[in-house]
N, C-alpha and C positions, 0 to 999 in steps of 0.2 A: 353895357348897361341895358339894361330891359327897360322898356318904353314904359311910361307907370300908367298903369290901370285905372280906365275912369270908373268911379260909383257914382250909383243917385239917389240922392233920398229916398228912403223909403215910402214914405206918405205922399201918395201921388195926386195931383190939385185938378182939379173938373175941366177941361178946359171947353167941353164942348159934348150937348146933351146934361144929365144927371138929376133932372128934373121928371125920373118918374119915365115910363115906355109912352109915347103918344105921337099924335100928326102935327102937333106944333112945332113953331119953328125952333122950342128950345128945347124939345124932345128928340127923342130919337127911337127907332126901333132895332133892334137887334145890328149894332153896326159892326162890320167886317172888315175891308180893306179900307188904309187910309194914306195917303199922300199929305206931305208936309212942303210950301215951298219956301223962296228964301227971305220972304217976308211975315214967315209963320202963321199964312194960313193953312188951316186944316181942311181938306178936304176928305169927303165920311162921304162909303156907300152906305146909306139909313137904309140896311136891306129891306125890311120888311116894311116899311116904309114907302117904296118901291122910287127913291131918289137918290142923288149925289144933293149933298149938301156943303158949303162953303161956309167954314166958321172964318171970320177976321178976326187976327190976332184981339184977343182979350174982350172979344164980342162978347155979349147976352144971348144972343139966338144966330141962328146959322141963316142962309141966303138957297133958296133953292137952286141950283144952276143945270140942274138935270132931270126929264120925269117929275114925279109930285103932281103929275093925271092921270092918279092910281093904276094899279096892277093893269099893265097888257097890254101888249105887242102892235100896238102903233105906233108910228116913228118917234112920238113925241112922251111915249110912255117905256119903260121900265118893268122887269119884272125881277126879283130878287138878286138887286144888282149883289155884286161878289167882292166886285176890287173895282180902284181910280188912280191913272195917275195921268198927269199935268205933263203934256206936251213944251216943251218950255220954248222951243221956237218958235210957235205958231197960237201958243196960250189954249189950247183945244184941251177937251178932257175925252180920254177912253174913256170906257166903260165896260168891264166884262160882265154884260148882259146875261144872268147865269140862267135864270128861268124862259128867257127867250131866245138861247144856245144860240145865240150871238154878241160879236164885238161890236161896239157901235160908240160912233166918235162924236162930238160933240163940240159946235163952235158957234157962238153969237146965238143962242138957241135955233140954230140949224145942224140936221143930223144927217149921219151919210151911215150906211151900215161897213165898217171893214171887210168884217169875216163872218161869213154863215152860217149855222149848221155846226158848232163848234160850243163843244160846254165845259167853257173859259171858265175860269176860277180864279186866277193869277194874274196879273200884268206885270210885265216890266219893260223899262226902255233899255239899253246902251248906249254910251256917249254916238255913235252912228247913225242912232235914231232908227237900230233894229225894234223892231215888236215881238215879245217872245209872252207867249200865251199858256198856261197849261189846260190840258184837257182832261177834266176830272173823269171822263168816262172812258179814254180812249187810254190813258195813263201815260202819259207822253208829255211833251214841253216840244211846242213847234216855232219857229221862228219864220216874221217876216221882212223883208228890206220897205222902208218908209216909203207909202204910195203905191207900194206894189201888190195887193192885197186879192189879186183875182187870180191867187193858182192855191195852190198844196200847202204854201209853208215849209219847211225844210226842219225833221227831228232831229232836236238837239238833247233830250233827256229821256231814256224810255225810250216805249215805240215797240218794244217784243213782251207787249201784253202784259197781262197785269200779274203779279208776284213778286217773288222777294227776294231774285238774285239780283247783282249787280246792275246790269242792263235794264232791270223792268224797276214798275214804279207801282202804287198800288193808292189809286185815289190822290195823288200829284196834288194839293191846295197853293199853297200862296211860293212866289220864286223872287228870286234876285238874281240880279247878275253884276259880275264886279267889271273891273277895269278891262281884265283879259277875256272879255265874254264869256268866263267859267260860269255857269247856271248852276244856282243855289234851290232845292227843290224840300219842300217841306213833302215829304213821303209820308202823308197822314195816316194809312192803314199799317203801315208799316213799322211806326212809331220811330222815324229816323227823319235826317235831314242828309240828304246826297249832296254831291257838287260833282259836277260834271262839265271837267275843260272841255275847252272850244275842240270840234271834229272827235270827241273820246267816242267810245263802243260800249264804255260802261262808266258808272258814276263812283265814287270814293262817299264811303259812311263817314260824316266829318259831326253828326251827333246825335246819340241814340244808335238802336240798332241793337236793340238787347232787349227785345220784347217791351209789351206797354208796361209802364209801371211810375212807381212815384221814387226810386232810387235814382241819384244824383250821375247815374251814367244808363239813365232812361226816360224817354220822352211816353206822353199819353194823347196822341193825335196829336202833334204839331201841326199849328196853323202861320201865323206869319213869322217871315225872314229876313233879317238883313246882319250884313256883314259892314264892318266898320274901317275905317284906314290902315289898322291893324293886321288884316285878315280875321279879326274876333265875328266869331257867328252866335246872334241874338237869334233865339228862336221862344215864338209863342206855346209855352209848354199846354195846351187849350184847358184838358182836363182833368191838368194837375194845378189848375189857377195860378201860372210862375211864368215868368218870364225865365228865360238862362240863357248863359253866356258859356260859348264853348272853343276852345284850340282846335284846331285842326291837327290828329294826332296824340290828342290827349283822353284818357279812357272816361272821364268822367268831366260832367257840366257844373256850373254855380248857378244860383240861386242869384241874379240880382234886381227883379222885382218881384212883389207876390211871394207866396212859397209858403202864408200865415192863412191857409184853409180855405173855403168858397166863402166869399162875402162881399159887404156892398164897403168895409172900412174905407180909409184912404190906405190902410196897406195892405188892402187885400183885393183880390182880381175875381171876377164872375165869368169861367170861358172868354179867357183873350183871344184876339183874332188876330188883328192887322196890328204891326207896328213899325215904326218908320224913329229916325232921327231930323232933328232939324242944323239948320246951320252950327250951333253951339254945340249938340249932342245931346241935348235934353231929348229922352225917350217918351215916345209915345206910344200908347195899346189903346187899340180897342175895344173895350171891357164890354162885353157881349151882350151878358143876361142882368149889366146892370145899367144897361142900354145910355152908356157912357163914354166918353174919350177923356182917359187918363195925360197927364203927364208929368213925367220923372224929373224932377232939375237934375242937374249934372251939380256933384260936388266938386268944388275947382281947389 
């Protein structure tokens, strides 16, 4: 029997921002990377904004929890944050600090910088409480062990420069990683999404990879990624306004958010970014230039 395929509603409901681009707290600007945890708050890099913001479930406005002392590189400020996610043993939030090309952690409003000199665009954890970074300039996905943050890092995606064979990566944005430390790599220039098992030499095209375009076995800048209990890989189609869902294996993707033109509807997307699932599976994106966080019910 084949496992049956979740869908979601098409008309996706506000959960956080949609009030318009702005500094308040029910606004948002251009938001990017997002984290969901198991009480369904949303946490939103409000890039241009220069914060991490905390919606509570079914809140009116979000909670600042990060930066929000404008643009610029003192400990306590932000500069076009990129991605967040939610330490869950220790309740801390990264931050891939993109405009201050660094990682910088976040706990009790005290900050410690991780990683230096590194222009993160990506975060993801592993059940181990690895930190795996990518490096939108260096084109690569580095990994580091929890605490351990004063050396190298160790390439786990890329790393032989930027282009378009197998080994290389070409502008790396948002990643995952599943169960087996396979690293999921949204290959934005590239118009592909790789996956790259633990110790590989080179990565497997699991969607896109057949030039930029708007045809159902082509991506247009992939932005965010994640894979589901299935091995299903969701990828942020960015500027083809669509969310898709793809096999690993199969020539061509679906269509299961977006996909009805650039717009602000509820079933339509403005440059997706980040999207993440929650406990239930309801989908979530970060609807960019409608300086919004959508989300998907799951039809049960």
């Amino acid at each position: 029997m084949e496992p049956k395929l979740n869908k979601w509603k098409r008309n996706g409901i506000t959960v956080a921002g949609g009030n318009g681009q702005g500094h308040e707290l029910n606004q948002l600007i251009n938001p990017q990377g997002i984290s969901i945890d198991k009480e369904k708050n949303i946490f939103v890099a409000d890039s241009t904004n220069h914060r991490i913001v905390e919606w509570k479930y079914n809140a009116k406005e979000g909670q600042i929890i990060a930066g929000g002392n404008g643009e610029g590189n003192r400990m306590d400020q932000l500069d076009e944050p990129t991605d967040v996610i939610v330490d869950q043993q220790d309740h801390s939030i990264i931050i891939a600090d993109y405009g201050n090309i660094r990682v910088i952690q976040w706990l009790n409003q005290n900050q410690q910088i991780l990683i230096h000199y590194i222009y993160c665009y990506g975060l993801a954890m592993d059940k181990y409480g690895f930190l795996y970074v990518s490096d939108h300039l260096e084109n690569e996905v580095r990994r580091w062990k929890m605490g351990e943050y004063n050396n190298e890092g160790v390439v786990v995606a890329g790393g032989s420069g930027k282009g378009d064979q197998l080994n290389q990566l070409d502008r790396p944005t948002f990643i995952f990683v599943d169960e087996d430390q396979s690293v999921y790599v949204s290959d934005c220039h590239n118009h592909r999404v790789m996956k790259w098992r633990k110790d590989a030499k080179e990565g497997t095209i699991v969607a896109g990879g057949n030039g930029e375009g708007r045809n159902l076995n082509q991506l247009y800048y992939p932005e965010g990624v994640t894979v589901d209990d299935l091995g299903k890989i969701y990828v942020a189609d960015c500027w083809n306004h669509r969310g898709m869902r793809w096999y690993e294996g199969k020539e061509e993707g679906e269509i299961v958010v977006g996909g009805n033109g650039q717009g602000s509807q509820s079933n339509q997307l403005n440059h997706p970014m980040g999207l993440s699932f929650d406990e239930e599976r309801n989908l979530y994106v970060a609807d960019r230039y409608n300086h919004r966080i959508q989300k998907f019910e799951i039809i049960l």
